[in-house]
C-alpha positions in Angstrom: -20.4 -15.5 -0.9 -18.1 -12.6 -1.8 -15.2 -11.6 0.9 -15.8 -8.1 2.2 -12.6 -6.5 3.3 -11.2 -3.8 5.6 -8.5 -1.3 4.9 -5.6 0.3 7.5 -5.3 3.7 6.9 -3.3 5.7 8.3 -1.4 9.3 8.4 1.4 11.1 10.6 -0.2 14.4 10.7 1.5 17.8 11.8 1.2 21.3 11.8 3.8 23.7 10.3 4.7 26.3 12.8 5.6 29.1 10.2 1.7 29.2 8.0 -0.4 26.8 10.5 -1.0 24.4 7.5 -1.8 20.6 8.8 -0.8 17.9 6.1 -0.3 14.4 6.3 3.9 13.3 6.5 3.1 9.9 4.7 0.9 12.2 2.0 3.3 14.5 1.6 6.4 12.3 0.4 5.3 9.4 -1.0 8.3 7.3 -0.6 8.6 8.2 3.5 8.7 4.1 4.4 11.7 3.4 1.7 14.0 7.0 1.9 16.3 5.2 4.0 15.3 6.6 7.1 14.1 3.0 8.6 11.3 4.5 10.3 8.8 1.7 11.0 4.8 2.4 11.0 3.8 3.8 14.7 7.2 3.8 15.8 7.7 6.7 18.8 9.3 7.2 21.1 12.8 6.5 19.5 15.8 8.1 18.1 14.7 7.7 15.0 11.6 9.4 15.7 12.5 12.3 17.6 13.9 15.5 16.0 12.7 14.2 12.7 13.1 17.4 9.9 10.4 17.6 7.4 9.3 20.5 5.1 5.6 21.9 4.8 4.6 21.5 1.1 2.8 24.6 1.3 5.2 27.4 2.4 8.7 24.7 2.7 9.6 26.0 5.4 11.7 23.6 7.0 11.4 22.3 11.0 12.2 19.3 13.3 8.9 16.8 14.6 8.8 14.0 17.1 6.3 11.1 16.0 3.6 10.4 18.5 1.3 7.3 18.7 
C-alpha cells in the first residue's frame, strides 16, 4: 500500500500600511529562514520578532511588523 502524506504550510502574512497590499513575508523573500536574522518558524513574542522591518514588493515602501502566532 502506497504512503499518503501531509504537507505544513505555512505563511507570515501582513498588510502594507502605505497601498493596503497583503502578501506573504516567507513568499516574499525566499531566503527569510537563512538571512541571518535567526528567526525561528512561529516564534512571537520576542525581540527578534518585534519591530521587524520588511518592504512591500508591490509599492517598497518600507515599515516595522511584530510576528503574531
Amino acid at each position: 500500500m502506497a504512503k499518503h502524506r501531509a504537507q505544513w504550510s505555512m505563511s507570515l502574512d501582513c498588510t502594507c500600511p502605505k497601498c493596503d497590499h497583503y502578501f506573504d513575508l516567507l513568499q516574499a523573500d525566499d531566503d527569510f529562514f537563512n538571512s541571518g536574522s535567526g528567526i525561528e518558524a512561529i516564534e512571537h513574542d520576542t525581540a527578534r520578532s518585534k519591530d521587524y522591518e520588511v518592504s512591500c514588493p508591490e509599492c517598497e515602501h518600507e515599515f516595522e511588523v511584530d510576528f503574531e502566532w
